[in-house]
N, C-alpha and C positions, 0 to 999 in steps of 0.2 A: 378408688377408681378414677377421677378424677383427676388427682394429682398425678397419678401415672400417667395419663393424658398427658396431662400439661409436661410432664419431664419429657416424651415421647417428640410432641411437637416444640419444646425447645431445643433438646436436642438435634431434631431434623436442622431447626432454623440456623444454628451453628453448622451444621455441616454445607447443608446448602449456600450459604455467603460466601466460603472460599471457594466454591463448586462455582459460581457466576460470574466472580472477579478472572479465574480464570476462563470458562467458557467465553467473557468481552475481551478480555487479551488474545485469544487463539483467533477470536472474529475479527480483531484490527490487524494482525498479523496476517491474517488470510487475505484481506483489503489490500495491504498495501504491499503481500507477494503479487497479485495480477496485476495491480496496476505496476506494481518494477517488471513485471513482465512483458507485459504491454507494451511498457514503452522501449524496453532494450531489443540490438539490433543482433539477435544471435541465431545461429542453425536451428537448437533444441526446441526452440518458443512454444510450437504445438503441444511439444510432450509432457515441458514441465507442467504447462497449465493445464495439462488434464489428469497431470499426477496430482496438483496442490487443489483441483477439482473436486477429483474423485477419493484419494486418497487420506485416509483420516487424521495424520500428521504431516501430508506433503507441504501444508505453507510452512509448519515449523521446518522442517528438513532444507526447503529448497531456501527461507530467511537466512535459515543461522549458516548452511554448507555451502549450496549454491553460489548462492550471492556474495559472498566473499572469494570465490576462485571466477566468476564474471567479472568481477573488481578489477583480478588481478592479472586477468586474460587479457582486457584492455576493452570488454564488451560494455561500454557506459553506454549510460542512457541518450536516447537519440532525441534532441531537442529540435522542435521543427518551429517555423513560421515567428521567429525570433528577430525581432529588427537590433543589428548593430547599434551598438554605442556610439559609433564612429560616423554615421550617415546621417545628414542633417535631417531632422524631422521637418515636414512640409507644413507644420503648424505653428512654428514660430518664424517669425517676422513676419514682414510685407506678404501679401494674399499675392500669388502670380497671377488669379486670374482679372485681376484689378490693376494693372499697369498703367502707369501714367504716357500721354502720347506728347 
């Protein structure tokens, strides 16, 4: 009795391990479809995020199908509040508000 037990719950515990590795994969994939969501500038925006929402494979669908014809439409991600490379930052050199007379 016993034993059958213990083979009962090890067996579970084998199954359950690749059961979890993927339930954390489907949950990073789900994370980082809203946030490419979020941040892309496209018509569908409302839709997809309430497909990959609500829908129980929509972050896989809209990762691997979506986001590859967004790619390729020319819909990249909209980077805001980004200082150029090219404009000198106000914190090196001389302080302006310290001028010599």
């Amino acid at each position: 009795m016993l034993f059958g037990l213990f083979m009962i719950v090890f067996a579970l515990a084998w199954l359950l391990i690749p059961l979890s590795a993927i339930g954390i994969g489907n949950f990073v994939i789900l994370i980082i479809s809203i946030i490419d969501i979020t941040k892309r500038e496209w018509p569908d925006k409302t839709t997809w995020l309430l497909i990959v929402l609500l829908a129980p494979f929509g972050s896989l669908i809209y990762f691997f199908n979506e986001r590859k014809k967004l790619d390729a439409k020319g819909y990249v991600i909209a980077v805001r509040n980004m200082p150029s490379q090219n404009q000198p930052s106000s914190t090196h050199g001389a302080d302006s508000r310290h001028k010599s007379k």
